[in-house]
N, C-alpha and C positions, 0 to 999 in steps of 0.2 A: 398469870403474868400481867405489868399495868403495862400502860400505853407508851411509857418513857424508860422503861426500863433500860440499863446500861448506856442510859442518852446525855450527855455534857452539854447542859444551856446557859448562855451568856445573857443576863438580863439588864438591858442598861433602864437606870432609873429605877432599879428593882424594889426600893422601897416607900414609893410613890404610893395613892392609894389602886391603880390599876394593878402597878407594878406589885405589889403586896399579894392579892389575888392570886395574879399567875405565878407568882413564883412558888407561895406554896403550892396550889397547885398540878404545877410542874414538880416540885418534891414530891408528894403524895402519891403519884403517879411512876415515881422511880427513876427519875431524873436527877443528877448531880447540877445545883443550884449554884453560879457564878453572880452573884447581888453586886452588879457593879453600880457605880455613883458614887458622886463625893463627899458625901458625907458619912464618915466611918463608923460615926454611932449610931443611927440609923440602919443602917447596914449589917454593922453586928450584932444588934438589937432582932433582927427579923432572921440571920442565922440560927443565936440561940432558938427563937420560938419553931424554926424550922425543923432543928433537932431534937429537942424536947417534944415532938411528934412523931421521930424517926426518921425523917429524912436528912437530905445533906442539902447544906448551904455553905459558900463560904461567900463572904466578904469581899470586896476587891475597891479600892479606890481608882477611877478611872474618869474622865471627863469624856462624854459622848461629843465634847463640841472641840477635841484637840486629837487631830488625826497623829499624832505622836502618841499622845496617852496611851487610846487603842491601840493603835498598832504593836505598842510594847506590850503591853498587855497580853493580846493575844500571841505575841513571840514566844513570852513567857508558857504561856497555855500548851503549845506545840511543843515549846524544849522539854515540857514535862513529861512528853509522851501520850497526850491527851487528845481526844479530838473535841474537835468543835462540832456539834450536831446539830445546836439551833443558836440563832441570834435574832434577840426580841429586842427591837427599842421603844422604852415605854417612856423615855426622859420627858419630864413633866418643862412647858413655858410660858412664859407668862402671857395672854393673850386680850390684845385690845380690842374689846367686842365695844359694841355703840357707836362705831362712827362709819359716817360714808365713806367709801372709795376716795373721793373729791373729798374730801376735807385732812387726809393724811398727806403729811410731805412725804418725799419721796422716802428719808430715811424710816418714818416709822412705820412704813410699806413693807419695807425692805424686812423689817428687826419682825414684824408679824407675822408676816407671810412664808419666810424663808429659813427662820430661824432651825426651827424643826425639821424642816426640808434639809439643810445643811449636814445636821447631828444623823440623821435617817440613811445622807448619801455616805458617813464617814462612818456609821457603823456597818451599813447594809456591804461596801465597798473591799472594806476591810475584810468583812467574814466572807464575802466570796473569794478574795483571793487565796483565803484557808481552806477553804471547803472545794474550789477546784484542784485542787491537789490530791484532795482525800478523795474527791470523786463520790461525793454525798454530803447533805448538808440542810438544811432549810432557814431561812431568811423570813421573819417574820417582822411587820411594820401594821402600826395602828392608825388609821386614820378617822374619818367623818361622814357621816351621811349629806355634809355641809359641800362636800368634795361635790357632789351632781346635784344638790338640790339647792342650787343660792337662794340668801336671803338677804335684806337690805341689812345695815348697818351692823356690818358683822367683820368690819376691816378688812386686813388679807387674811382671817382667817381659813374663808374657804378655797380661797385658790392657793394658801400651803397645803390642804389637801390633797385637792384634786393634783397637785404635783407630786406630792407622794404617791399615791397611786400608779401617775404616767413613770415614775422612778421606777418602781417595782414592777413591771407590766413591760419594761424596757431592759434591766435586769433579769428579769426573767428568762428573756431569750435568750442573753449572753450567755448567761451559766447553764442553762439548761442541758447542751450538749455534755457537759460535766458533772450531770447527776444532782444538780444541787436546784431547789425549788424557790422559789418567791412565793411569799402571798400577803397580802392583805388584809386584816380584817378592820370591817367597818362599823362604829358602834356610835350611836346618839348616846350623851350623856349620861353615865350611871345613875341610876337614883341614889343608892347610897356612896355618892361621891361629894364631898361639902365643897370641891370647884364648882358640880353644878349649880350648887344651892347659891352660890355667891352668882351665879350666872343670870340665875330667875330674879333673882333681887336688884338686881342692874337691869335688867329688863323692863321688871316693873317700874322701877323708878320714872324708867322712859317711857313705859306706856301709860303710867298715872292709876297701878293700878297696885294691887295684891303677889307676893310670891309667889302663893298659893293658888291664886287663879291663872298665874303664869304657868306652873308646874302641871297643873290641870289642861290648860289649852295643849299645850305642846306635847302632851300624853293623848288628848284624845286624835292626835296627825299619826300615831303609830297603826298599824294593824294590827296588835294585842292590846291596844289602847294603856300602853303602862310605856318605860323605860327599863331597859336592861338594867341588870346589879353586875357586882364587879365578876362576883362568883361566875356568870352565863358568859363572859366574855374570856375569863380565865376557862372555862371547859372548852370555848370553841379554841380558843389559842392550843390546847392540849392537840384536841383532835387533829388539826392543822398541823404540829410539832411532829404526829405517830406515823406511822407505818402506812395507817388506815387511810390516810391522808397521801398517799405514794405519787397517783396519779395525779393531784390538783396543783397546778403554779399559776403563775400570769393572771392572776386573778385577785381582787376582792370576793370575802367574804361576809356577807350580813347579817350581822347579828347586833341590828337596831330595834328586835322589834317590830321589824317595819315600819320603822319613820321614812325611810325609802324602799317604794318597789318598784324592785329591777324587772 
């Protein structure tokens, strides 16, 4: 039997480069794949290759940042007779790394810090209100090792973090009496993610130095001295989504590597 078997997950941003991972993934494992995101060719583009493998994907156009969207969406879901068993938001944003605190106005505080934050409280929001009903459920939310471990010129990147987290870990209690779990998982940069690779190269630019000696420094602060790939963060996402995973909510999980030890 796999880990998702007869399991229905909503993936917002499914066709992202994280989002791509676990959704197959999540197929592979015998889960019924919900690839939501706006962009319909991309989307149908990663169902075909889901089922040309065996598993099921379908499609869905849905904006993670319009509490309408979702909501219909998921109405949809429920009239069909369907449950909802997990909701992963992977929705990719655009993030302004390189600058200090003190040198952003307030709006572009606001649009870095929060943006994510917002799309996280209306998906996370949304599926519990489905999943207390059904009285089971799981809520899954990606964040940053950046969430406990600031660093300078990193905008609001790391305190949209650390607020997802305090989201989910807050959440958690609410639903919890309702059989429905929260978690976390916390991941440094994929290696083969080309957002990081535009990250190290802005980096360097700023430190006057090499990509590659960027990519290198920031791998040797991990505890396996590397950075996760997507595949390692798509398997902890599974394990978190199973059964196996019953007793764990209100929490982050680690899988940087160790660019943070808790």
């Amino acid at each position: 039997m796999r880990l998702l078997d007869g399991k229905t997950a909503v993936i917002y941003g499914a066709a992202g480069n994280i989002g791509t991972a676990v959704s197959k993934a999540f197929a592979k494992e015998g889960a019924t794949v919900i690839l939501a995101g706006r962009t319909m060719r991309t989307l149908e583009s990663l169902a075909s290759d889901i089922s040309k493998s065996g598993g099921i994907g379908e499609a869905a156009r849905v904006d993670a940042l319009d509490s309408r969207s979702v909501e219909e969406h998921l109405h949809k879901l429920v009239a069909a007779r369907r449950t909802l068993d997990v909701s992963f938001n992977l929705m990719a944003t655009s993030v302004a790394m390189g600058s200090r605190l003190d040198a952003l106005t307030d709006e572009q505080f606001m649009k870095a810090a929060f943006t994510k934050v917002r799309s996280q409280f209306i998906t996370a929001t949304s599926a519990a209100r489905v999943m207390q009903k059904q009285g089971k459920g799981v809520i899954l939310a990606l964040t940053t090792p950046n969430a406990r471990l600031p660093m300078p010129n990193m905008g609001g990147f790391s305190i949209g973090g650390g607020s997802i987290e305090s989201l989910c870990r807050q959440l958690a209690l609410e639903v919890g009496p309702s059989g429905v779990r929260v978690v976390c998982i916390r991941t440094g940069g994929t290696s083969d993610n080309p957002v990081l690779q535009e990250v190290f190269a802005h980096l360097a630019k700023i430190k006057g130095t090499t990509k590659e000696a960027v990519e290198k420094s920031e791998a040797e602060k991990t505890a396996l001295k590397r950075a996760p790939v997507n595949a390692e963060v798509a398997n902890a996402a599974v394990l978190m989504a199973s059964d196996y995973a019953s007793a764990i909510t209100a929490t982050t999980v680690n899988a940087s590597c160790g660019e943070l030890v808790d």
